[in-house]
C-alpha positions, -999 to +999 in steps of 0.1 A: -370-285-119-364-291-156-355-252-157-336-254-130-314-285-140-309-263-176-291-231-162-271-250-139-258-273-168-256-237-190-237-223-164-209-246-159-206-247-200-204-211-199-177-213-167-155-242-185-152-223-216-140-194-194-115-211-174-103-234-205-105-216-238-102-236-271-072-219-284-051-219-247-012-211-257+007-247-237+040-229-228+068-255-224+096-252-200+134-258-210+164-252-188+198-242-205+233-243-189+250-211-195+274-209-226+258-240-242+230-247-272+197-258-271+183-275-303+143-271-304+138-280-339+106-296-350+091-315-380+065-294-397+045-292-430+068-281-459+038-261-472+037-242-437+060-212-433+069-200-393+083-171-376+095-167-342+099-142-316+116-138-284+099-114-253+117-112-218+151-110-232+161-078-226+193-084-213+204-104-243+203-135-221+199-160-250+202-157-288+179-174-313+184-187-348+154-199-367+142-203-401+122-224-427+138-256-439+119-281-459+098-301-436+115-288-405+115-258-387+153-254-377+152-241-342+185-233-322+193-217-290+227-204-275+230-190-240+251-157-248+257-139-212+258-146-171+224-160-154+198-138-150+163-143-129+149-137-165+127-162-182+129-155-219+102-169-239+099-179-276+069-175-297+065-192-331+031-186-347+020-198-386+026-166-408-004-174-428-031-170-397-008-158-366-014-189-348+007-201-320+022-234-332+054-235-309+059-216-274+088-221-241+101-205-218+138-208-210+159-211-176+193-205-178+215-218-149+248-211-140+282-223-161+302-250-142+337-254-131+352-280-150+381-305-135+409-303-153+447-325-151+478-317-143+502-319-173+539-327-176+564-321-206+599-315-216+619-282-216+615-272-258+595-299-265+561-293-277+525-310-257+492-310-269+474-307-237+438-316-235+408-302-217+372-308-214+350-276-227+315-287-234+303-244-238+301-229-272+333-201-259+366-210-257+382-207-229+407-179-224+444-191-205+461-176-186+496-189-174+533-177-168+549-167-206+582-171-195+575-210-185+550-217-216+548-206-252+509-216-267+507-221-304+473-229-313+438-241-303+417-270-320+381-276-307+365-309-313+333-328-293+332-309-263+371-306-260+403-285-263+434-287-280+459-269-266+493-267-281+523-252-257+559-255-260+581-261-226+601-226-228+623-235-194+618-253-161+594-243-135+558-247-126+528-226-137+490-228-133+466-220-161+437-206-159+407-211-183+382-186-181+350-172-201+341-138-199+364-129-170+355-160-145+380-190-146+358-223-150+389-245-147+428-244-140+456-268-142+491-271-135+519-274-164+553-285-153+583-280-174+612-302-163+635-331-179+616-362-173+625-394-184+612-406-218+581-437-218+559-453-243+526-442-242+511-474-252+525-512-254+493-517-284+497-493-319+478-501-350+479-493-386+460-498-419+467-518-451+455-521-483+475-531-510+463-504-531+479-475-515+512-466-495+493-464-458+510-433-450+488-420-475+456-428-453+442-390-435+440-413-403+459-446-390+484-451-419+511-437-402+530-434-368+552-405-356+571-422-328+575-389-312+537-397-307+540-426-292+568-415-270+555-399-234+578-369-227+604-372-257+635-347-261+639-323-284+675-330-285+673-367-292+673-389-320+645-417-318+653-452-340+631-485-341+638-520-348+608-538-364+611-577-359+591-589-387+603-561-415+577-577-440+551-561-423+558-525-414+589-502-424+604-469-407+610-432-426+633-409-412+614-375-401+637-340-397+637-321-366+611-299-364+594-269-343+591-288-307+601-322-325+630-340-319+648-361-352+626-394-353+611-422-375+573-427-388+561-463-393+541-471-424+524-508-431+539-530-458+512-561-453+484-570-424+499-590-396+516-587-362+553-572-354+568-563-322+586-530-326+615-515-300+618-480-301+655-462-287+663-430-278+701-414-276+704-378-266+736-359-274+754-364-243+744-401-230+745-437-244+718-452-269+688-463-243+661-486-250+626-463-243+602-499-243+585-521-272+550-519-283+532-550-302+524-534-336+488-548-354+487-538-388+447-545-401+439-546-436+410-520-446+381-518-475+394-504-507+365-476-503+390-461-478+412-459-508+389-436-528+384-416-496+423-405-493+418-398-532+392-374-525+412-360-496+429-347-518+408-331-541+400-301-519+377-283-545+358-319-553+347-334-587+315-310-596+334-276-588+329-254-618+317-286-642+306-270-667+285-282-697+262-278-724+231-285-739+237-315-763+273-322-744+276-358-733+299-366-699+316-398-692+319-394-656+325-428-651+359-425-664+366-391-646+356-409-613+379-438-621+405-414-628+407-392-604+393-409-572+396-450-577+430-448-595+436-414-585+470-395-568+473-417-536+469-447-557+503-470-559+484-502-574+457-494-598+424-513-594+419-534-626+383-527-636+373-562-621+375-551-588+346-522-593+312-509-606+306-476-610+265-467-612+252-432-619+222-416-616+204-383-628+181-356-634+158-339-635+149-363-667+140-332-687+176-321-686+201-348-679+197-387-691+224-416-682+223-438-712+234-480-707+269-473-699+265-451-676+275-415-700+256-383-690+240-362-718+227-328-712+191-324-728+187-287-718+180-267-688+148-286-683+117-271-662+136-262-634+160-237-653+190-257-648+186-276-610+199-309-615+215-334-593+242-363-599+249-392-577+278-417-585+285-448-565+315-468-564+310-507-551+342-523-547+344-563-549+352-564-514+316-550-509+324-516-498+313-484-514+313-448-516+288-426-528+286-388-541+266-359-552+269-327-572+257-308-596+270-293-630+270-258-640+247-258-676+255-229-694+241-217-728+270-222-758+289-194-772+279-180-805 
């Protein structure tokens, strides 16, 4: 009996290691929408070096990018062409021992039709007309060239910018399509419709540091954007009730723009403004009044239209030498606290500049805050400087970079 008991309990060891060997691959299903990405990125030793591969993809169905980065493995995956009954699957195996450390197999279903609104603008004028796109291709339009002119395309979050100008009146559908099958259409009417505000709310941004208009975003207000269905051959005025807290600049006429005003913030507050409109052949007419809230904003946001404008940044080709010492506290203050955009300099009250870097072997930041170049160091010239600005308002703004440490000329 003992025996028996012995090879029974033998044999279903010998049967379970069969079925359900140690090293079994777990393959993991994943479904992606045609024309979209899949991230499948995964944390990983940074000693550990991958590889991947892709089998069943013969069609081209998907496209992989992978590689190495630190302590991740970056991972992405972009649906290229129509669905297929194809299943491709994606292998990534430790280089060191061929492993499998990573394995799915991919679905791709079918794009969808996305809705898309009707649009209305004004013969010359020029419309931004938006549309939802959440694939990585941009649609392709196509519409009647005599009705529309396009101009451009700006893609942003899952969305389209479209830019068109109103050539004549008349009616035309456009069609959006990838790879030859429209996914969306809308209709764009060209006509002479009567002028509205978009909003009865606008807000801008004040800081007594800087002229607002000077701001990237929310210093300033083109009233021809805050005008539904303008004309190109108006003129478009304002009267601001309080003028203490926002004033007007004239703007030119420009391509698809009619002559106009842009509103700027002079102090934080409230002001109703009424905008008018008076087209070449008909009295001045009152288009509405919005409430206008001008809110004051950190100073960091100051330093941040500085640095707008400094396209090329503060470490492009910063060079320096061995033995060389850097006051790039007073390069900061220069160029990004009371730099271009700023109209009323910060007195040195109002802000603390901190520095750090290294390695230590090749770059030291004595007490006030001076950078001295000790070498190359270790790592043959690698270093990396932060600098952060902390406003008394308790804002700040912080940024890296690196200088260029080159041997001196003989």
């Amino acid at each position: 009996m003992k025996r028996l008991v012995s090879i029974i309990i033998t044999l279903a060891i010998s049967v379970s290691v069969f079925m359900f060997p140690a090293n079994a691959e777990t393959v993991i299903s994943k479904s992606l929408m045609q024309y979209k990405d899949l991230n499948l990125t995964f944390a990983k030793a940074e000693s550990a070096n991958y590889k991947c591969s892709v089998t069943n993809n013969d069609g081209g169905y998907i496209k992989v990018d992978a590689n190495n980065e630190g302590a991740n493995y970056w991972l992405m995956v972009k649906s290229q062409k129509p669905t297929s009954k194809a299943k491709p699957k994606i292998t990534v195996t430790d280089t060191k021992d061929g492993s499998v450390v990573k394995s799915y197999e991919i679905t791709v279903t079918a794009a969808k039709k996305i809705a898309m609104k009707n649009v209305k603008i004004n013969v010359k004028s020029t419309a931004v007309i938006t549309v939802k796109n959440p694939y990585n291709k941009n649609y392709k339009l196509k519409y009647n060239k005599k009705i529309l002119k396009y101009k451009q395309t700006y893609t942003y979050d899952g969305k389209c910018d479209y830019t068109f100008v109103g050539l004549k009146k008349g009616k035309t559908a456009v069609q959006a399509s990838i790879d030859g099958k429209v996914y969306g259409k809308f209709v764009v009417t060209v006509g002479d419709f009567k002028s509205s505000l978009k909003s009865k709310k606008q807000t801008l941004k004040y800081n007594k540091h800087i002229k607002s208009y000077s701001f990237e975003e929310g210093g300033k207000i083109d009233i021809a954007d805050a005008v539904k269905y303008y004309h190109t051959d108006a003129t478009y005025t304002v009267k601001i009730q309080n003028k203490k807290i926002a004033a007007a600049k004239k703007l030119k006429k420009s391509a698809g723009k009619p002559k106009r005003v842009e509103l700027y913030s002079l102090k934080n507050g409230k002001t109703k403004v009424a905008v008018y409109e008076k087209r070449s052949k008909t009295k001045t007419r009152k288009v509405g009044t919005f409430m206008l809230t001008v809110k004051k904003v950190k100073d960091s946001e100051v330093v941040e239209a500085n640095m707008a404008q400094d396209n090329d940044g503060l470490f492009y080709e910063f060079f320096i030498h061995p033995g060389e010492t850097v006051d790039l506290k007073s390069i900061v203050a220069r160029k990004y606290i009371n730099g271009e955009c700023t109209t009323k300099k910060f007195a040195e009250r109002e802000y603390k500049i901190t520095i750090t870097a290294g390695p230590e072997d090749a770059l030291k930041v004595d007490e006030n805050g001076n950078i001295k170049c000790l070498g190359f160091g270790a790592k043959k010239g690698e270093n990396k400087v932060t600098y952060t600005i902390t406003f008394a308002d308790g804002s700040k703004v912080s940024s890296s970079g690196s200088f260029s440490i080159m041997e001196k000329e003989s």
